[in-house]
C-alpha positions as CSV (number, residue, x, y, z in Angstrom):
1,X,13.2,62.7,37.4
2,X,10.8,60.5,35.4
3,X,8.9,58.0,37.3
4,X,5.7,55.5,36.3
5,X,4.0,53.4,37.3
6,X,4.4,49.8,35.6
7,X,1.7,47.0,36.0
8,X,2.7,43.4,34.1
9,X,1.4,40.5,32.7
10,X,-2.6,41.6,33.2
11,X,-4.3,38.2,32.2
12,X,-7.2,39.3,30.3
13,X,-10.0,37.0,27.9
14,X,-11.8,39.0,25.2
15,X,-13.6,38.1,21.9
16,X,-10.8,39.7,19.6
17,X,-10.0,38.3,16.2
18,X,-10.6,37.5,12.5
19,X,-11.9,34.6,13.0
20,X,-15.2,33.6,13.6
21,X,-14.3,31.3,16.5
22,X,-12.0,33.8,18.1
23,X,-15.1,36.2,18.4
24,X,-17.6,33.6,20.1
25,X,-14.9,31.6,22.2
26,X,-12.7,34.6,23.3
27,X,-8.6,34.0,23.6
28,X,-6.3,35.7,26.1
29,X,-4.4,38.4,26.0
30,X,-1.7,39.9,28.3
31,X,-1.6,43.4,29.0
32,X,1.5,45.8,30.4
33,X,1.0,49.1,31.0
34,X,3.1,52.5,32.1
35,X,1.5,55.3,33.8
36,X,2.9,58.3,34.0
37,X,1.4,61.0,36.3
38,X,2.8,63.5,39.4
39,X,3.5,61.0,42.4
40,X,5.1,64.1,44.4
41,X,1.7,64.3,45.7
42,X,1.2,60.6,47.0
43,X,4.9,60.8,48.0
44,X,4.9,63.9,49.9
45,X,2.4,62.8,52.1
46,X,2.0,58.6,51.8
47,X,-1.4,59.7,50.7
48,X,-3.1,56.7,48.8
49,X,-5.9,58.8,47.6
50,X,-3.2,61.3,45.5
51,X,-2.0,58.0,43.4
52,X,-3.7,55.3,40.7
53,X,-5.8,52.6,42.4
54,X,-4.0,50.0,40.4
55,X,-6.1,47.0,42.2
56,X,-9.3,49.1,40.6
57,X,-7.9,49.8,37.1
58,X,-7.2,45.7,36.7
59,X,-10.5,44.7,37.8
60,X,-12.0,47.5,35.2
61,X,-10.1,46.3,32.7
62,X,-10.9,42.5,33.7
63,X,-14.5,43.5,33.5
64,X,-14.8,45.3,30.1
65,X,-12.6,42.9,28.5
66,X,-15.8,40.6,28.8
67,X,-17.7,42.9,26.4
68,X,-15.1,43.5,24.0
69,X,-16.2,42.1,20.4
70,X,-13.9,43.5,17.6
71,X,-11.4,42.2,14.7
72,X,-8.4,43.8,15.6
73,X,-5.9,43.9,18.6
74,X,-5.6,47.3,17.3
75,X,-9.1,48.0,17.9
76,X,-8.8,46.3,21.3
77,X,-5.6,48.4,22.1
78,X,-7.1,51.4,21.5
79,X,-10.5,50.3,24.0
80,X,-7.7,49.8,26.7
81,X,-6.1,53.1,26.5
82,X,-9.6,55.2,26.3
83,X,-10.6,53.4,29.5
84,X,-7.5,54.2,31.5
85,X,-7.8,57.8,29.8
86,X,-11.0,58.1,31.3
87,X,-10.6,57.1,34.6
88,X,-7.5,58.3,35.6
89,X,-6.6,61.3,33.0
90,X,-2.9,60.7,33.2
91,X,-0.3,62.4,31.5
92,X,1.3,59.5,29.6
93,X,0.0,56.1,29.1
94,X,2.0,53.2,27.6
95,X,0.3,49.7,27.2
96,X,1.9,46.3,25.3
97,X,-1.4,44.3,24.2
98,X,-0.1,40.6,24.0
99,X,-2.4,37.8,22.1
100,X,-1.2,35.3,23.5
101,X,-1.9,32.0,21.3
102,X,-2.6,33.5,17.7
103,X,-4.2,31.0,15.3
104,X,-1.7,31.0,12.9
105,X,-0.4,27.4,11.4
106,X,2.9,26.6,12.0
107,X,3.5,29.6,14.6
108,X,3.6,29.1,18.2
109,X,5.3,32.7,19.1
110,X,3.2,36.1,20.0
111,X,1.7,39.4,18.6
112,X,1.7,42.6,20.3
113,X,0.9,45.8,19.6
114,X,2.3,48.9,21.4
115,X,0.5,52.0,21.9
116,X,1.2,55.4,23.5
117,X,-1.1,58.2,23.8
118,X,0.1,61.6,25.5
119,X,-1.8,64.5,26.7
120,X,-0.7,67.9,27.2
């Protein structure tokens, strides 16, 4: 059976874009992501230390999205999944990186970029 973990609509504010003003006034983003790791262990015994802290990995990511300073969502995206990686060295990690308002005349939709990494 597959299972992960899914956490939605993460409300972050980072200096991420092309230009100039995006970088010194920030924007915000949204941010989903899918864990995937062994939960048999946390199921097997209700054990809260054997799964993801998800309360913890939002305020990381809360917290280091005030010291992002890049160009890209790409660049932003890939920030995202090394911190996760870190922390929690999961099997599978999905994340949707959502700007939310892009500066683009005349469009009032979004841009996301989704991103998978996998270790074996």
């Amino acid at each position: 059976m597959e299972t992960f973990l899914k956490i939605e609509n993460i409300k972050l504010w980072a200096r991420v874009g092309v230009l100039v003003e995006e970088r010194q006034l920030g924007q915000l983003f949204s941010l989903d992501i899918f864990l995937w790791t062994d939960f048999d262990k946390c199921t097997a015994n209700d054990d809260i230390k054997k799964t993801i802290d998800y309360s913890e990995l939002v305020e990381i990511l809360k917290d280091q999205s005030k010291k992002i300073y890049c160009f890209t969502i790409e660049k932003y995206s890939n920030a995202i999944l090394e911190i996760i990686n870190q922390k929690f060295k999961l099997s599978k990690i999905k994340i949707i990186l959502t700007k939310c308002n892009p500066p683009i005349t005349g469009f009032d939709g979004k841009v996301s970029i989704i991103r998978i990494l996998e270790n074996n």
